[in-house]
C-alpha positions as CSV (number, residue, x, y, z in Angstrom):
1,X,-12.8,-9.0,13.8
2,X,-9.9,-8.4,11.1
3,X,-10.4,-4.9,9.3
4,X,-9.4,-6.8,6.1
5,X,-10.1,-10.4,5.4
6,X,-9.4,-11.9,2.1
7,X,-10.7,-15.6,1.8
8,X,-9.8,-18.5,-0.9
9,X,-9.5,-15.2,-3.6
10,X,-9.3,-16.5,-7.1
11,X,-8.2,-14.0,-9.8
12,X,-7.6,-14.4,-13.9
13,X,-6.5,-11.5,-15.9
14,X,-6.7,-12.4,-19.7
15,X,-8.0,-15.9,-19.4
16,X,-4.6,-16.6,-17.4
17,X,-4.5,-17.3,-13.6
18,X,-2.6,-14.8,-11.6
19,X,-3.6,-15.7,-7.6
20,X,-5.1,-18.4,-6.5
21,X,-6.7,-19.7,-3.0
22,X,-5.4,-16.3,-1.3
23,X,-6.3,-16.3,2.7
24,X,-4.6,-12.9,4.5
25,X,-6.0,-10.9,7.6
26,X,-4.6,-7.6,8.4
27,X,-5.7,-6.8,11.8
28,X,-6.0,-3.0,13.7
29,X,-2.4,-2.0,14.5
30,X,-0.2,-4.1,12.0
31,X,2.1,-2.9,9.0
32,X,1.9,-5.9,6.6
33,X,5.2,-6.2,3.7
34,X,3.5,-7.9,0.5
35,X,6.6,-9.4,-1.3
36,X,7.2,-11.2,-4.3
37,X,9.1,-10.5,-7.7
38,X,7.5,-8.8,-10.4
39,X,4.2,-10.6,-12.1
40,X,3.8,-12.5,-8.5
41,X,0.3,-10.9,-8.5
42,X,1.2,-7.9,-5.7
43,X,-0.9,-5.2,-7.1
44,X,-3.2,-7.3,-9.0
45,X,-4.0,-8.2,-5.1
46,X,-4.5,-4.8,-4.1
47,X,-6.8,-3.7,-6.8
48,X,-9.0,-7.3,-6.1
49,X,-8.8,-5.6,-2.2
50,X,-10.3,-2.3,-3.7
51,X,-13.0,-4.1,-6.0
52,X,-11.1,-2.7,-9.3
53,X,-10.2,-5.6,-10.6
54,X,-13.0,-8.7,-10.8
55,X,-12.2,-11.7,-9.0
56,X,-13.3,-15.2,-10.1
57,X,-13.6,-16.5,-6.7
58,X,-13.5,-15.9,-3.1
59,X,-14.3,-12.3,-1.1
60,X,-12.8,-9.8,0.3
61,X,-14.2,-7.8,3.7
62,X,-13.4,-4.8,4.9
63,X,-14.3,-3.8,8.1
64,X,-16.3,-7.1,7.7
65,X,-18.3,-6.0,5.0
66,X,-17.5,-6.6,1.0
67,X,-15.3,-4.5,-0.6
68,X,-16.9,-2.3,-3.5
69,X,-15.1,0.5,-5.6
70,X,-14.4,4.0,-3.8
71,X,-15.1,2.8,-0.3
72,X,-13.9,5.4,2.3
73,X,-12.4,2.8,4.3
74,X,-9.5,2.0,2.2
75,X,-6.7,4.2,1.6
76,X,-4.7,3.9,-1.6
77,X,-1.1,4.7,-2.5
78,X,-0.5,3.8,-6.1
79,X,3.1,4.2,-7.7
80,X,3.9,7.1,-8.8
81,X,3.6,6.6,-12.5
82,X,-0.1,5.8,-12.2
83,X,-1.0,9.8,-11.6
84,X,-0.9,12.5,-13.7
85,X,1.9,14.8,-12.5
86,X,1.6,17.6,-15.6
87,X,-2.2,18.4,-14.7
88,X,-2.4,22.0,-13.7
89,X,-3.0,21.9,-10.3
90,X,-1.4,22.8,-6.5
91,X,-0.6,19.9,-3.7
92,X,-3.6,20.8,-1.5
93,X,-5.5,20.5,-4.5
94,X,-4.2,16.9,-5.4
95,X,-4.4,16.1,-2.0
96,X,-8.4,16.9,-1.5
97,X,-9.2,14.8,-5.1
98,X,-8.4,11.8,-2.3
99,X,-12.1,13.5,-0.3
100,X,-13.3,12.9,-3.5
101,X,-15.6,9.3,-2.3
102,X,-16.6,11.1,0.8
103,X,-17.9,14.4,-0.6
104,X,-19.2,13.2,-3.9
105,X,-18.1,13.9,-7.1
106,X,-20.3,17.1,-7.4
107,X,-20.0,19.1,-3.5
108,X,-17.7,21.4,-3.0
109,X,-15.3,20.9,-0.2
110,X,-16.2,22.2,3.5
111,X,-14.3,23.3,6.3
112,X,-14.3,19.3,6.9
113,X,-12.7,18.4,3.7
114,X,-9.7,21.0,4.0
115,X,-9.2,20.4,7.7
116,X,-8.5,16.9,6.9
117,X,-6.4,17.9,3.8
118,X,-4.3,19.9,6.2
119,X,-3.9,17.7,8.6
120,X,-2.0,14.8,5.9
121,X,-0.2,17.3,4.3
122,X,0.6,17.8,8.0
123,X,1.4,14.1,8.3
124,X,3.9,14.3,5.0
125,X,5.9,17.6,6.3
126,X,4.3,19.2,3.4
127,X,2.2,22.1,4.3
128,X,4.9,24.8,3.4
129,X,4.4,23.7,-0.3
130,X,0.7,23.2,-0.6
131,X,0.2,26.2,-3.0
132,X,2.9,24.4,-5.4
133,X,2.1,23.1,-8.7
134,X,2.6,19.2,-8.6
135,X,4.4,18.8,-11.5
136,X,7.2,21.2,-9.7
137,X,7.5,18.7,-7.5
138,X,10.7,16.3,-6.8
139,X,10.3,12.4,-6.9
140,X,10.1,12.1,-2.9
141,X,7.8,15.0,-2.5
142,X,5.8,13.3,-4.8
143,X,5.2,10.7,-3.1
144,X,4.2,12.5,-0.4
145,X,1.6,14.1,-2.2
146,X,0.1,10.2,-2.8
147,X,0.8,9.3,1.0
148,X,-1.3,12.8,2.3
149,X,-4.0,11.9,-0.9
150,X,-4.9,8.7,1.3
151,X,-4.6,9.4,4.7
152,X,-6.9,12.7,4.0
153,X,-9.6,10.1,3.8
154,X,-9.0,9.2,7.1
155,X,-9.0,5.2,6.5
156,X,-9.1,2.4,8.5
157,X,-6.6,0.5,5.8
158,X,-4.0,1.6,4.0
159,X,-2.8,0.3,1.0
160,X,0.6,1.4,-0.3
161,X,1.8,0.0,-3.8
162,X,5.8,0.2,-3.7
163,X,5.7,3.3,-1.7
164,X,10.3,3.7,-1.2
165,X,10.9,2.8,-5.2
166,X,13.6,5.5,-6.5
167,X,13.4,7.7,-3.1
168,X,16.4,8.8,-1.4
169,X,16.9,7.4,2.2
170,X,15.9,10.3,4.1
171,X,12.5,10.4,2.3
172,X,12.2,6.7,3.1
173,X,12.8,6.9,6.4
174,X,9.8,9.9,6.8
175,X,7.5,7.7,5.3
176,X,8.7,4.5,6.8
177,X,8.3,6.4,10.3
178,X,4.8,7.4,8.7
179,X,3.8,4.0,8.2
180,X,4.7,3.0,11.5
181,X,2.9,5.4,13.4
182,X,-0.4,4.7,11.5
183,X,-0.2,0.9,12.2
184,X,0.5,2.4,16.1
185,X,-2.7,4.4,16.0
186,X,-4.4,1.1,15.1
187,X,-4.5,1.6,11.1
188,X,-3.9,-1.8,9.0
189,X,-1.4,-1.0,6.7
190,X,-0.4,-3.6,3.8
191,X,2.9,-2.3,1.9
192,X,3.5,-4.0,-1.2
193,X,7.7,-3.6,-1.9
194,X,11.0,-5.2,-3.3
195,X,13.2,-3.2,-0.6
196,X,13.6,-6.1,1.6
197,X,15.9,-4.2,4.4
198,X,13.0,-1.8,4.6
199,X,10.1,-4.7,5.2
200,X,12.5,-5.9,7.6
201,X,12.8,-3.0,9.3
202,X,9.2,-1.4,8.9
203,X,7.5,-4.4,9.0
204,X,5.0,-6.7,11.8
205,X,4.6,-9.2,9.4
206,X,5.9,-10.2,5.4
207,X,3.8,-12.2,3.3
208,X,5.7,-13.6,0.0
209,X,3.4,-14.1,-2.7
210,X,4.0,-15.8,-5.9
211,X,0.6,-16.5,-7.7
212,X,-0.2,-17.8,-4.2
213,X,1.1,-17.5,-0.6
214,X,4.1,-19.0,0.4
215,X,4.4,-17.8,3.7
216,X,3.1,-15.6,6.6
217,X,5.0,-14.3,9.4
218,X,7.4,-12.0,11.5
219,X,10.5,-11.9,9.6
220,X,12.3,-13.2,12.0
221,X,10.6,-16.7,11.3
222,X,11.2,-16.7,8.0
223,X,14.4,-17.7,7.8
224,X,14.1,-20.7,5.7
225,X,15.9,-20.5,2.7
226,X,13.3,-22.6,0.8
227,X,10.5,-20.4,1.0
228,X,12.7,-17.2,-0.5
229,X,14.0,-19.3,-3.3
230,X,10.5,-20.6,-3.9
231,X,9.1,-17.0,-3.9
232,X,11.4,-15.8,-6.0
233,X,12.7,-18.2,-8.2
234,X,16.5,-17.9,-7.5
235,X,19.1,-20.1,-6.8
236,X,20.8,-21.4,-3.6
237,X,23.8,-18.6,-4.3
238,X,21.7,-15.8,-4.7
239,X,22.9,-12.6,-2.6
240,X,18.8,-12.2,-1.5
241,X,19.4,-15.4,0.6
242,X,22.7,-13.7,2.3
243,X,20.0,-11.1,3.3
244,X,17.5,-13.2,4.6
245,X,20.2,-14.4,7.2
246,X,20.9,-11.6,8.3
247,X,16.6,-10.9,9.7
């Protein structure tokens, strides 16, 4: 059984269609790249995978039951916009709001909840700076701080919304090793990105996506020029094809 299965999904935002007849699986142990330009339906995806966003057809299962909002089994890495960095409060504190569907909104944590916050901050080489006001923080770090949020939940899938965007290389390579070592300890782990070299490189499997799925595979067999240009609406000249050849 897949942890995730998604099955002819349907979604409109606004009266407009934005995917239609989307199949994916994501099984224990693969690190899924989700790519596709910008309005190809990525994160509206994600959000249908984590019951925020209503769908007008199709289901999605995880762990073989339906998705539903807050469900512990689903990790979730927004971009870095989408949290408020100037509310007054530490890293370890930002970090436990992630226990948040687990303890309830009103417990307070236990010994459980921090020793899990430890261990992702742990995970993100930040447990030096767990004391530190968030909004001290520098772009990388904060992403960290979204990385350790998740994985403090301790989920069987991960969900990471353009996790490398604006990050210097060595903080990409922390998290790209990350990444890869959860899909080895048999997380799912689906990556939306536009940092091709680093699908390539961090990736089992790409998906490109363009309203619907144009193709599924190792990168390595998606070396057709046809599919990229379809995905992404460029020509036969562009400089993403001269990547492409060189998967």
């Amino acid at each position: 059984m897949s942890e995730l299965e998604v099955d002819q999904l349907d979604v409109d935002l606004g009266g407009r269609p934005v995917l239609r007849d989307i199949h994916l699986r994501l099984d224990r142990g693969e690190l899924v790249g989700l790519l596709g330009p910008n309005g190809a339906g990525k994160t509206t995806l994600l959000r249908a995978i984590l019951a925020l966003t209503a769908v007008r057809a199709g289901r999605v299962l995880v762990g073989g039951k339906p998705s539903r909002p807050g469900r512990c089994e689903i990790g979730y890495v927004p971009q870095r916009h989408e949290f408020t960095w100037d509310f007054p409060i530490s890293v370890e504190q930002a970090v436990m709001s992630g226990r948040t569907g687990r303890m309830g909104l009103f417990r307070r944590p236990g010994v459980a909840d921090w020793r899990a916050v430890g261990d992702a901050l742990d995970r993100v080489q930040l447990t030096e700076l767990r004391r530190r006001p968030v909004g001290e923080l520098s772009g990388g770090q904060r992403q960290r701080v979204l990385v350790a949020r998740a994985l403090a939940l301790a989920p069987r899938v991960l969900l990471l919304d353009e996790p490398f965007t604006g990050l210097d290389m060595p903080t990409q390579e922390l998290l790209g090793d990350l990444f890869t070592s959860l899909a080895g300890e048999e997380h799912a782990v689906l990556m939306t990105t536009h940092d091709l070299v680093a699908a390539v490189d961090t990736c089992s499997r790409l998906v490109l996506l363009n309203g619907r799925i144009i193709a599924d595979g190792h990168p390595a067999d998606l070396q057709d020029a046809a599919l990229w240009t379809t995905t992404f609406g460029v020509s036969d000249t562009s400089p993403l094809l001269k990547l492409v050849k060189a998967i």
